[in-house]
N, C-alpha and C positions, 0 to 999 in steps of 0.2 A: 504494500500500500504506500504510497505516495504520500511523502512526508507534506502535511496541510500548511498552508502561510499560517504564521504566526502574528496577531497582534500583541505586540510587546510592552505594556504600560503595567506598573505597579499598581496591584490594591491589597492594600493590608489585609489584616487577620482582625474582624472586627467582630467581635461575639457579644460586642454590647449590641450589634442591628438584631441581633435573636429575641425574638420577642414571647412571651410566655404568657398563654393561653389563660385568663384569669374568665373564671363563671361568673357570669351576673347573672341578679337576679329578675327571675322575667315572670310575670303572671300569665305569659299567653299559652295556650293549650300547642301541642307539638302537631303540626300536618304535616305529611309528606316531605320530606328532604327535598327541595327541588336545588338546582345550581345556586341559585342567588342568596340561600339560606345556607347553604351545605355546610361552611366555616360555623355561623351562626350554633347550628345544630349540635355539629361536633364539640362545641365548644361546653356548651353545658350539658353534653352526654359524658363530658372527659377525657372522649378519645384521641382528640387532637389536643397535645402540650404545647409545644412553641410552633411558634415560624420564625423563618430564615428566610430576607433580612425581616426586620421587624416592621419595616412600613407597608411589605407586602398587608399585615394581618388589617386594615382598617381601610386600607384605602384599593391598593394595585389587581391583590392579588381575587378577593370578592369580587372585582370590578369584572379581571379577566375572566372567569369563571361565568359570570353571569351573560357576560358579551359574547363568550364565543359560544355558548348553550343557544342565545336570541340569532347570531347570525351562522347557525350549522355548522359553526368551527369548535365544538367540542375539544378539549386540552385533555394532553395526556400523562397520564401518572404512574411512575416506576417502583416497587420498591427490589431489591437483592436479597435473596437466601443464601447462604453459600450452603453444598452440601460433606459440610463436617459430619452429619451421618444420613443414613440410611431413610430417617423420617423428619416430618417436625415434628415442635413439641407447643404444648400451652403457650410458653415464650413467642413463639411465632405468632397466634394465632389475632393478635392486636394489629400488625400490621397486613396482615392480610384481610382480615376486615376494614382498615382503613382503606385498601384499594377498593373493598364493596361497596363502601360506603361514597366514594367515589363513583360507581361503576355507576349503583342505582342513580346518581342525579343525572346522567345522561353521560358521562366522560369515558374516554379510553383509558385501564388499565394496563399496566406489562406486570407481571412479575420474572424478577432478573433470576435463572439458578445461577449461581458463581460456578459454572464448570471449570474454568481459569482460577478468579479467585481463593476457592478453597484450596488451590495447589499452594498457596503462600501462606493464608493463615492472620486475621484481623485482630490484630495485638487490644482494638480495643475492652477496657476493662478488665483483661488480664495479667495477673501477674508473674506468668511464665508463657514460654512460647506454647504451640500448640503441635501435638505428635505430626509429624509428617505424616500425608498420606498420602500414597500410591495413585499414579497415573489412574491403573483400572480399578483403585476403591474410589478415586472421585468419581468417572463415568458412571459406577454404578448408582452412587449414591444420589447423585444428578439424576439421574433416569427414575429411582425411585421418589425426589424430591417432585421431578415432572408430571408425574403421576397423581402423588398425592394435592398439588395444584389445582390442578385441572376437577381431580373427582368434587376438591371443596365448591371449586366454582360450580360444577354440574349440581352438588347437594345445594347451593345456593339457588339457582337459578328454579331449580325443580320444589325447592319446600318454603322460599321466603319470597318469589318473587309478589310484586305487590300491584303489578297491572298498568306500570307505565313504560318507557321505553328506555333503557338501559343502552350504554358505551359497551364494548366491546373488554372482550376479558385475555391478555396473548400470554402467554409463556414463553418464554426466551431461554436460552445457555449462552450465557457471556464467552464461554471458548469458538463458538462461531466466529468471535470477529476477531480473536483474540490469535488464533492457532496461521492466521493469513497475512502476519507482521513478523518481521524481523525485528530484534529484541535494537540493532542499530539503529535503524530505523524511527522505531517507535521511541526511541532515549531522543534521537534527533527533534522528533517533532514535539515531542511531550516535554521533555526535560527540562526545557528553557523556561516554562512556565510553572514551576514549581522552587519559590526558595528556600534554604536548608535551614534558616533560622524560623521561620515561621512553622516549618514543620519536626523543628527538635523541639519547639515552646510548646510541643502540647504535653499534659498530665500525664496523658498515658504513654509518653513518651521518654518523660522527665522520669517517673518512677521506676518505669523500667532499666532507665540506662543506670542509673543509681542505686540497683538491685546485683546481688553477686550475679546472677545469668546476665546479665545488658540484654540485650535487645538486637535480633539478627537483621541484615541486611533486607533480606526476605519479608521482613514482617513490616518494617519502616517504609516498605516501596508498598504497602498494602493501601493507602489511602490515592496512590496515584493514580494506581490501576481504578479503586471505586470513582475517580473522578473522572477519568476517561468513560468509564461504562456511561456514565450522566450524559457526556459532552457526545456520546455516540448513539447515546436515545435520542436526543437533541436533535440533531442532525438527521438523524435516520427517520423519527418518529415525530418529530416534534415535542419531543417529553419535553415541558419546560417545570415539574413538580417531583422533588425525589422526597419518597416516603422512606421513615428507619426508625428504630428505637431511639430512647432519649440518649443511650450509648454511641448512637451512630451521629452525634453534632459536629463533631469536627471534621469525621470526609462529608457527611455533606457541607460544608462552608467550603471546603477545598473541590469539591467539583462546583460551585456555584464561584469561586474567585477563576478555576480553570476554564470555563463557560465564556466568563466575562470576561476575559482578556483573549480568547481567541475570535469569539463572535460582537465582543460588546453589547451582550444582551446580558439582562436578569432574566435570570431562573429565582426559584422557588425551591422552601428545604421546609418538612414539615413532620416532628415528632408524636412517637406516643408514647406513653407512660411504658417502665419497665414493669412486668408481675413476678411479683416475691412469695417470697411464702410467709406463715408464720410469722417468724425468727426475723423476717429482713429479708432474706438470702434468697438474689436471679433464682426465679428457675430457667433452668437450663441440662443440657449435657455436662457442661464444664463444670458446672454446680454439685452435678450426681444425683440432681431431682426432678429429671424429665420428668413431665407425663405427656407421652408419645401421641402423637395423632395417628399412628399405623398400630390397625388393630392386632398385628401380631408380636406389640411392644408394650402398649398395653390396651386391655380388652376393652370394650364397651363397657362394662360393668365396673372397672375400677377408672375409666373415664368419667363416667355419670358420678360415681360415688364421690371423687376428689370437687366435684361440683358441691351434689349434695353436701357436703360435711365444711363448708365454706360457714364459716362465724357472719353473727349477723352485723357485726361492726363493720362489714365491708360486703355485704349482699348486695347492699340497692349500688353500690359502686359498678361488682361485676353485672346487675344487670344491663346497666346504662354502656359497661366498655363493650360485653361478649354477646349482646342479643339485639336483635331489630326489632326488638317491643318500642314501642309507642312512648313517649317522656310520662304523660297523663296514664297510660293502664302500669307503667311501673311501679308510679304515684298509688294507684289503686290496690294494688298486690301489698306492698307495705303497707298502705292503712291497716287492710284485714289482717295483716300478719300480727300487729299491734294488740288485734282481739283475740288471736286464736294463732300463738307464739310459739303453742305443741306444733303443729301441724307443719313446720319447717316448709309453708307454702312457696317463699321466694325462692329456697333452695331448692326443692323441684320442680319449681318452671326452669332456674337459672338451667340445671340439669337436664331436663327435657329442651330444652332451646338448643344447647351447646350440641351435645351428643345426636340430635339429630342433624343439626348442621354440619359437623364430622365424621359421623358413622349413617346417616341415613334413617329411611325409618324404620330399616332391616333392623341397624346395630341400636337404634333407642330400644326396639321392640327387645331384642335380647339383654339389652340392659335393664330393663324393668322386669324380665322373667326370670334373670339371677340374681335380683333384687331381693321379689318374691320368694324366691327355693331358700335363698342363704337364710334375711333376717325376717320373714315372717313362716317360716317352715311350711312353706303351700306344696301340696303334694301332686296340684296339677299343676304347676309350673317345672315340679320336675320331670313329669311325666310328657311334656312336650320340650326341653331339652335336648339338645344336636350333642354328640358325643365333643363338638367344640368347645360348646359354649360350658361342660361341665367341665370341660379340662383349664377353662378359662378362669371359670371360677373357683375352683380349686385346684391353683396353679400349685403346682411341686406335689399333689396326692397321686401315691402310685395308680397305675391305671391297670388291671387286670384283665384279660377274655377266659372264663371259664364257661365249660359246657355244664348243663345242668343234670345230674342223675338222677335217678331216684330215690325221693328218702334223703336229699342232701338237707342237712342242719343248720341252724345258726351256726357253733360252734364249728361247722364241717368249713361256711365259707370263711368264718373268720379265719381259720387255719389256712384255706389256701391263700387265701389273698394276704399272710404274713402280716396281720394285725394285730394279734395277740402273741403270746409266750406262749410253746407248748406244755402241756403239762396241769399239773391244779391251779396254777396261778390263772392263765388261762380264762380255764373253764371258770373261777370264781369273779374277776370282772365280768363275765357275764349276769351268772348269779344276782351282784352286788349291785346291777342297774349301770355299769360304764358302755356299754353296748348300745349304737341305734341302728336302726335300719330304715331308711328313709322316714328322719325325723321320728319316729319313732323308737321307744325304749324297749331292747325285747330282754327278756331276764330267762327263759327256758333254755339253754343252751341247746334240748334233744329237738326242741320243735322243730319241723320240718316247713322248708321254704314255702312260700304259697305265692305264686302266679296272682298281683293285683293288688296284692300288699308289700311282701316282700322283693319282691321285682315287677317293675312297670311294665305299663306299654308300652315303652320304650325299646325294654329290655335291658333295664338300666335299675343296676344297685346302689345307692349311695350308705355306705357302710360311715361309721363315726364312732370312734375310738376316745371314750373322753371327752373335754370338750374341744378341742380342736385338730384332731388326729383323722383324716379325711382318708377312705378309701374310694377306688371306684371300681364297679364289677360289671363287667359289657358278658352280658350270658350269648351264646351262641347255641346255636340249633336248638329254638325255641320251637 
């Protein structure tokens, strides 16, 4: 690629134009996000934190939005994934609803995979580098991150859309443009507008080099690359809005000063809150407290659950950042909650919102049916049970296939399936009441199996040793 002319004029590193999203207060009821409200909107739902610069938030950038929706010039908006692993997780899922939230006022989306940038590794907010990964673990991970994209945009489109005319939803792999440049090249056109003082002054920069590891070449060139990805949506797409966590402030000002000195235009940089846990602490991969959006990391039922089990000192928050309920029926949910506090109502909308947005209404539907088995012992919830969904929920219980004989016992299957000790001891947990069989206590040890009690129609045991010693029994040649 043909090294681009350069416009060569300084502009500082000004982080006082970052302007931060303050809520007022408004008595008007919430209608339809249209363009000219969309900032508006976001603003007292929470989901949008700052803008970049700050005079876009009052005056440019509402302006541009609302003008190009009136004259069929819709604007377009980016944010970056890199694929560091195989899925997202909760951490992700704020800015990819920013791009929806986008999407429904009529605008173009991208969501960028970093098939490039995950090769290097985004030093931000860390405090060591990140494990290298391998050429064919990023493809893959990219391709899985593609995937899961895409299905959220499909679960959007198919369970939330709301009857008006939506932008456009793209998927990108930044190594497309990336893999068709020379690293010469690319230093030649790029490099010049990048200087070394304004990008050692950042925090995460400063901390790191002043750490016994410092800080690798590899990781320091990470924000250059995120600003070219900008300045090549730009170009390519017209993206003049890059969306990112509040972690991600300083590449975006470094793609919006790269912007502005090649094209002499203002772009747009626009945050969302980070989700913590508990304690404070990202979640995240790097944290060690994903909760995964690929249900074979974690299931629909401990997706919904991390929902449910959300304290109500921050309920009405996540309904307002993770759901497309209405401002006024969020309003509504809380009141009733105020009267009927048992009932954990916000937290199972929040939970039915999210998870079907995620997993569909296949993965809510099974979310609520191992809901059902686990904490209120429904016995036809387990009896319609996929040998998934029981493996799901009780993740790490041995799984067994035994054929059924004649005359076989409690004590016969607890022995095979190696849930008890052989011997008296044994046989006297059963005795002593530690034995269940689907929810159920059995204490005869001699009794003999029974088709409808002790095994479903499924053909499915659920054995329970104690109170949390789980077995599973898949009967064959029924």
């Amino acid at each position: 690629m043909a090294a681009p002319t350069l416009r060569l004029f300084w502009l500082g590193r000004r982080f006082s134009w970052c302007k931060r999203l303050e809520v007022r207060p408004s008595g008007q009821r919430e209608s339809h996000s249209g363009p000219q409200d969309l900032l508006v909107t976001q603003r007292k739902r929470g989901l949008f934190k700052e803008i970049f610069p700050a005079k876009g938030v009052d005056l440019e950038l509402p302006e541009l939005l609302a003008r190009g929706a009136e004259a069929g010039t819709t604007q377009t908006v980016y944010c970056g994934f890199d694929p560091t692993a195989d899925s997202l997780h909760v951490g992700h899922l704020l800015t990819v609803l920013g791009l929806l939230q986008f999407q429904r006022a009529g605008h173009h989306v991208i969501a960028v995979v970093g098939g490039a940038t995950a090769r290097l590794g985004d030093p931000s907010g860390r405090t060591k580098e990140r494990e290298a990964l391998s050429a064919e673990r990023v493809r893959d991970n990219a391709r899985a991150l593609r995937e899961s994209l895409e299905r959220l945009s499909a679960h959007h489109r198919r369970f939330f859309h709301d009857g008006r005319t939506w932008g456009t939803f793209t998927v990108l792999d930044n190594s497309a443009w990336y893999s068709q440049q020379s690293l010469v090249d690319f230093l030649a056109a790029v490099g010049g507008c990048f200087r070394m003082g304004t990008l050692l002054s950042r925090h995460s920069v400063q901390s790191r080099l002043k750490s016994p590891e410092g800080m690798s070449l590899t990781e320091f060139f990470y924000p250059v690359l995120q600003a070219y990805d900008f300045y090549y949506l730009h170009q390519r797409y017209g993206c003049r809005i890059q969306l990112g966590g509040s972690d991600q402030l300083g590449n975006i000002v470094s793609g919006y000063e790269f912007i502005h000195k090649m094209t002499g235009e203002d772009v747009f940089g626009i945050t969302v809150p980070l989700i913590t846990s508990t304690t404070g602490a990202k979640l995240g991969k790097s944290a060690g407290n994903a909760v995964w959006l690929n249900r074979d990391k974690t299931s629909p039922f401990e997706f919904y659950q991390f929902f449910v089990r959300q304290p109500d000192d921050c309920i009405e928050k996540y309904l307002k950042l993770f759901t497309f309920l209405p401002l006024p029926e969020i309003e509504d949910i809380m009141q009733m909650h105020t009267k009927a506090p048992e009932k954990w109502g916000p937290q199972i909308r929040l939970a039915t919102e999210v998870t079907k947005f995620v997993h569909g209404q296949e993965g809510l539907q099974s979310a609520k049916r191992c809901t059902q088995a686990l904490y209120h012992c429904s016995i036809d919830a387990l009896e319609i049970m996929s040998d998934e969904e029981l493996k799901e929920l009780f993740k790490g219980a041995p799984f067994s296939e035994l054929v059924l004989d004649p005359g076989t016992s409690v004590l016969d299957i607890c022995r095979k399936a190696n849930a008890i000790p052989h011997g008296p001891r044994g046989y006297q947990m059963i005795t002593e009441g530690g034995v269940s069989i689907n929810h159920k206590q059995v204490t005869n040890p001699e009794s003999v199996l029974v088709i409808g009690q002790h095994i479903l129609k499924n053909g499915l045991s659920l054995l329970k040793i104690g109170k949390r010693n789980f077995y599973i029994i898949k009967w064959l040649q029924l």
